[in-house]
N, C-alpha and C positions, 0 to 999 in steps of 0.2 A: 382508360384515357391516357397515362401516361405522362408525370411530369416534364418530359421534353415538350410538348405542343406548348407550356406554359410561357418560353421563350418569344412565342409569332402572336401571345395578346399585346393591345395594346393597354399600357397598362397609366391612369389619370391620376395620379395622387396630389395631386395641387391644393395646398390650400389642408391637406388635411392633419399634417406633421404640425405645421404651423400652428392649427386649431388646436390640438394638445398641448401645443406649448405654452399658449396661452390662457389655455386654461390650468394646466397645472392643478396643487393643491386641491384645486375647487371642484374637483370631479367625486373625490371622496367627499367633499362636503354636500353635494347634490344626490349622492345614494350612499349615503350613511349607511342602510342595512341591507348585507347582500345575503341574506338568508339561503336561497339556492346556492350562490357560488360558492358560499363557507361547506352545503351539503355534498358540494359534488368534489371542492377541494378533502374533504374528508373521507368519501368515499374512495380515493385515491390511496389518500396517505395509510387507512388499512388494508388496503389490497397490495400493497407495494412492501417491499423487505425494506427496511433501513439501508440507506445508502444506494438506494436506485436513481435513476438519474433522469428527473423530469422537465419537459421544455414547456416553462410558460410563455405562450404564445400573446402576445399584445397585450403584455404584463402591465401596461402604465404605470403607477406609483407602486406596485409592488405591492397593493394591500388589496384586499388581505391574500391573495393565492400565496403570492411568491413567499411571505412570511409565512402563512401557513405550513406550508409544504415543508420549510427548513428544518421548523419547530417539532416537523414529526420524524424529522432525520432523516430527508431523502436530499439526493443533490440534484441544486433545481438553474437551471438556466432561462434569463427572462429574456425573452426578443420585445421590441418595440422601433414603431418609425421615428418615434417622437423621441427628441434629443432632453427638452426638458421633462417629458415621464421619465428616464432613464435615471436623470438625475436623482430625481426625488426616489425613483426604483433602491438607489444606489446608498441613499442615506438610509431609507426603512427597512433595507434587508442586507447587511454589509456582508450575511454569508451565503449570498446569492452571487452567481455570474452572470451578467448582463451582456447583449450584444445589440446595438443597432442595426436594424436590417429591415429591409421588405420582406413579405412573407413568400412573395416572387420569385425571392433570390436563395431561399431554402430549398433549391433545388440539389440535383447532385453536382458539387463542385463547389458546393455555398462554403457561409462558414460553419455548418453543422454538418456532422459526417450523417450518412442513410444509417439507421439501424439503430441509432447508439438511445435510441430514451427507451425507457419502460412505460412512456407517459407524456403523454400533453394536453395542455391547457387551452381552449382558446376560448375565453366566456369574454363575449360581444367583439370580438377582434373580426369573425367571418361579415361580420354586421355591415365596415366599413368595406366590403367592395364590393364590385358591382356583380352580379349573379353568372354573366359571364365568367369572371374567373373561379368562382366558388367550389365548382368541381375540381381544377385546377390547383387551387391551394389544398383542399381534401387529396388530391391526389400525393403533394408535398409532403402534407403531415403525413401521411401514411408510409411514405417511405423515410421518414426521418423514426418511424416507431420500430422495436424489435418486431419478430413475428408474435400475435398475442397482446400486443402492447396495447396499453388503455387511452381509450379517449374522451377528454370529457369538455363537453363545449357548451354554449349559451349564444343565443338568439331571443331579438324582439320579434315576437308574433304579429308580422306585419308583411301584406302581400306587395311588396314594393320592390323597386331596383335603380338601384345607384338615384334619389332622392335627395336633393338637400335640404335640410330643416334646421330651424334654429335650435342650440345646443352649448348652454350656459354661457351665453353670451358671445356664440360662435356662429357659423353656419358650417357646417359637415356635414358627408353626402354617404346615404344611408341604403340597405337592401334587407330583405327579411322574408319570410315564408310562413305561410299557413302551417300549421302541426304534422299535417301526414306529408305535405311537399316537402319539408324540412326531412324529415323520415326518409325520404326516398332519394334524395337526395345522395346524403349523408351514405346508406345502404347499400347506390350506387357507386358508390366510392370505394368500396368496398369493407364496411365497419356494419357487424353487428349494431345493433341496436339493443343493448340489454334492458336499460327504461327510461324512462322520461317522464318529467316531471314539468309541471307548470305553475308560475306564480303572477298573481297580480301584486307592480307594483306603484308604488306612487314615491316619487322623486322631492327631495326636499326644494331643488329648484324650481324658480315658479315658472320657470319656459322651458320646463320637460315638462309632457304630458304624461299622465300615469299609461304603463305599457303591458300589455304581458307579456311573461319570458318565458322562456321553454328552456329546459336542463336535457340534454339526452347525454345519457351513460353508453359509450361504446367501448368492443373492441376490434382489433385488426382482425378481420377475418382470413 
């Protein structure tokens, strides 16, 4: 597909920057335990040599990827929309580098060079757009990875597209995929699929509904 066509979406972010900022803090206290995420941030950090340089993709407060990742000594860059995730990103992981951006704009010419990670992150960042662009940012992240370069994301298992639902005291607008759609998807992007994993979870928030997740382990093909 080609991240140039990413330029002629239209693309709605309203309302969605704003809902992280306001929510802040409260998001790690609404999913206290990320059991997958810490799995796949692990699976990462031993596949990768010390000092490799990974892009966590819609890092919000930095916990735990961005922290994790440091901790295993690789150099880790967080992107997010939201100005107050970034912030709190900024206090939890001071040896992390941070950049505001749309994941839109991680094109070529962004502020991320093509090629330069070994790695990216994007667990529930694909979530918030709309399924139209989903290929389109897959296409992005793939060429922000070296050839080979790992990718490890997360999705709610949910057959929906650009949805709003209420979200700790927010409303933000949501997209998700059944298991093998999400698969083919992804595949069509061009990313192996090495495994995937599924979890049920239940959220400490009482206006998040328990979801299940999906983990897929890729690489650039």
């Amino acid at each position: 597909m080609g991240t140039g066509g990413y330029q002629h979406v239209a693309r709605d972010r309203s309302g969605q920057a704003e809902a992280f900022d306001a929510i802040g803090n409260r998001y790690d206290e609404a999913f206290p335990h990320k059991e997958g995420q810490i799995a796949a941030g692990g699976w990462l950090a031993s596949a990768l040599p010390a000092g490799s340089r990974v892009l966590d993709l819609g890092c919000g407060t930095g916990l735990p990827t961005a922290r994790q990742l440091v901790e295993a000594g690789l150099r880790v860059t967080g992107v997010d929309l939201s100005p107050g995730m970034l912030a709190s990103a900024r206090r939890n992981v001071p040896g992390a580098d941070f950049v505001q951006a749309d994941i839109a704009d991680l094109i070529e010419g962004g502020p991320l060079a093509p090629g330069g990670f070994a790695a990216v992150t994007a667990f529930f960042t694909l979530l918030m757009l709309p399924r139209a662009e989903i290929p389109f940012a897959l296409d992005a992240i793939r060429d922000l990875l070296e050839p080979g370069g790992l990718l490890a994301l997360s999705m709610v298992e949910a057959d929906v597209d650009d949805v709003p639902i209420p979200f700790i005291g927010q409303t933000v607008r949501v997209s998700g995929y059944l298991r093998d759609e999400l698969r083919k998807v992804v595949s069509g992007a061009g990313f192996e699929v090495v495994k995937d994993d599924a979890y049920s979870y239940a959220p400490a928030a009482t206006d998040v509904p328990p979801e299940g997740q999906l983990f897929l382990y890729c690489r650039r093909a």
